[in-house]
Every structure is written in C-alpha cells, then in structure tokens.
C-alpha positions, 0 to 999 in steps of 0.5 A, a space after each residue: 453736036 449742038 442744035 442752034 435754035 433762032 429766034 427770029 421774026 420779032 423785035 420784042 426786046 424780050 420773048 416767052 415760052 410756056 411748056 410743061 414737061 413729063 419727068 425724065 424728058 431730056 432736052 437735047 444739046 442746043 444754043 439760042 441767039 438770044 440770052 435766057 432766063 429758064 424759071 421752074 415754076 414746078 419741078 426741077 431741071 438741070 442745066 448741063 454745058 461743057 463746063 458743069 451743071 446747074 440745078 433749077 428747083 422750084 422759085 429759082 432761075 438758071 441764066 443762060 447767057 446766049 451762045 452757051 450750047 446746053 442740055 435740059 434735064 427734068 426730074 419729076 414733072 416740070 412747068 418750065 417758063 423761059 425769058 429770052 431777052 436780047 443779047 446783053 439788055 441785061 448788062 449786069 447778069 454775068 456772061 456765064 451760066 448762074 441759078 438765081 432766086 426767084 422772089 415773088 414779084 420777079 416770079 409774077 414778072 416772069 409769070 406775066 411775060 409769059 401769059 402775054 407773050 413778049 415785051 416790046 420797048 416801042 409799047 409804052 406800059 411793056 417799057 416800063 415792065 421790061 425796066 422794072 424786070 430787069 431791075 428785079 432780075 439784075 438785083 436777085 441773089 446767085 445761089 450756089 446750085 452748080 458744078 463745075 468740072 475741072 479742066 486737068 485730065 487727073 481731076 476730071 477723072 476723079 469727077 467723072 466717078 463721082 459724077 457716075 455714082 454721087 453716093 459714093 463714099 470712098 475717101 479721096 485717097 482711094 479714088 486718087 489711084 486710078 487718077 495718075 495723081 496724088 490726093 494732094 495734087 487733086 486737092 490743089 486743082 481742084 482749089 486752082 481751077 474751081 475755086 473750092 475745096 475737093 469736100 465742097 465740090 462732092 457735097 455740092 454734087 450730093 445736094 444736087 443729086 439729091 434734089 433731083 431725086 426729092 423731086 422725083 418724089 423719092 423718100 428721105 432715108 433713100 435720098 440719104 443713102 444715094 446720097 452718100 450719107 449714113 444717116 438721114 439726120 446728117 444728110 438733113 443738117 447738110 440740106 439745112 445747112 445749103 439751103 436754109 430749111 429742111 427738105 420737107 419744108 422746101 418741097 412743102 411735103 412730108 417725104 416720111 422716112 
C-alpha cells in the first residue's frame, strides 16, 4: 500500500529536498500532495508506478505529477535534488509521468531552489525565479527513458519475463507459448496499447537496465551480455544510437572492456 507523504506548513508555490542516497537504497511506494520534479545531480534512479518505469541519469529529471504512488530505486550512488511544486503551476507538464533533460541553466535553477529551500511568489526577486523556472522547465526536451507496461493479461506475461531477466534472447515466437496468445497478437497489443513495436519495447528495456548497471560501475562487455547483446560493439551502436554518444563519453569514464 502506498504511503501519502504531505507536504504541508508552507505557502512556497515551490518546495525542496536535498538528500544523498547509498546504491541499492529503495524508496518505498508513496505519493505527494504536490507535483514533483526528481533531478540526479549524481547517479541513476528509477522511477517505478503501476503503469512502467522511468530511468533518471545523470542532467536528466523525472516529473511526477501529484497523486501518481511511486517507488525510488538507486543505482550506484545518488545525489537526488526534488522540486514540488503546487498542483498545476506548471500548467504545460503533461499530467503523467516523463524524463526530461536537464540543460544547464535549469540544472543551476534546481540547484539554487535547493540551497535556499523554497520559492514564494509574495517575495519579489523568487517571483521571478519561479517564472523563469518554469519557462526552462516547461520548454525542455522529453526524452525516451521509459517503459511502460501493458494492460492485456497475454502481453504482461511476455513483460513480465523480460522484466525478470532483460538479457534474455529468446525470439518472441518462443516467449509466445506460455502467454496464451500468438506472436502476431502480442505484436498487435503491444503497438495498440504502447504505441510501439514489440522490438521497441525490449530495446528500451535493455537501454535502461543497462544504465542501471553502468552506474553501478560495472564494465562494457558485461553490460553487453546482460544486455542481451552478443557483442559489446552492437550494444555500443544501440546506446549510441539512444542517447547520442557512447557509454563512456555519457558517464565521463573509461568502463574498458
């Protein structure tokens, strides 16, 4: 059962939290009063609700709109900075969960927010903070570090496998038989109820549980493996082809081989 977590006692239009957090730590199930901005200034979280599962690395942001009961996963150490804001004061940010990128004024924003605590429209000079917060956080780019789960019993079986081991590299076809459904059905629902192909789905699953184990430090070749790679060159092209660089130009570190 989900924990409700208020947050009460102030009139700030926008509220912080500061906390560093040891790999493995696990936030339990919980939901806010208010809508939520979760940045990794270090690390990398995962976001988990009933519907999927939202990868946070480093200069990206999860939003959590308020209401929406959610788990906190860290992988390797983290510094977590969160912005709650008042229910819809950012009118524009979708009313589901979505990774955004953190450029570097919004990142020194953030940063700011929380060093001084809270943002209140009745103070002047936070006025404008708060206006110019949300016209960085309104305009930033979504980006494609989710998964979502689909609803049909057929197709959460086949998810629920892969979501148990992501390396696994058995062809659709086989996974369909203990599924009670074809490979073409499966196909169909996951396209109708995600909005993308089966192969989409499980390569998004090997990115993000790939990051998960970058950040964790864990070397290239077996990150590949885990992966459900053969090589580490093709899981290098896929992260490439995801992300825009190379896994050790994106964590800033040689992971060798």
């Amino acid at each position: 059962m989900a924990v409700f977590e208020a947050l009460t006692g102030s009139r700030a239009q926008i509220m912080s939290l500061t906390h560093d957090y040891a790999a493995g730590h696990l936030i339990p199930l919980h939901f806010h009063n208010r809508d939520q901005l979760v940045y990794a200034a270090r690390g990398v979280m995962t976001i988990s609700t009933e519907d999927g599962a939202w990868v946070v690395p480093t200069h990206r942001a999860v939003w959590i709109p308020a209401s929406v009961a959610h788990t906190v996963a860290m992988s390797g150490a983290v510094a977590m900075r969160t912005l709650y804001l008042r229910p819809r004061l950012a009118a524009r940010l979708p009313r589901d969960c979505c990774v955004v990128n953190v450029l570097p004024l919004l990142r020194e924003l953030i940063l700011h927010v929380c060093a001084i605590g809270s943002l209140k429209q009745t103070v002047k000079a936070q006025h404008h903070l708060i206006l110019l917060l949300l016209d960085q956080l309104e305009a930033s780019t979504k980006v494609p570090l989710q998964l979502r789960n689909p609803c049909d019993p057929r197709a959460r079986r086949v998810a629920e496998e892969l979501l148990a081991n992501p390396g696994d590299r058995r062809p659709l076809a086989q996974m369909c038989k203990r599924s009670g459904a074809s490979k073409r059905t499966i196909e169909r629902l996951f396209q109708d109820e995600l909005g993308l192909t089966f192969s989409k789905w499980r390569q998004q699953l090997r990115l993000m549980h790939a990051l998960r184990l970058l950040a964790e430090g864990a070397k290239i070749t077996y990150v590949a493996l885990e992966s459900g790679y053969s090589t580490p060159s093709a899981f290098i092209s896929m992260f490439k082809r995801a992300l825009g660089t190379t896994p050790a130009a994106y964590f800033g570190v040689d992971r060798g081989v």
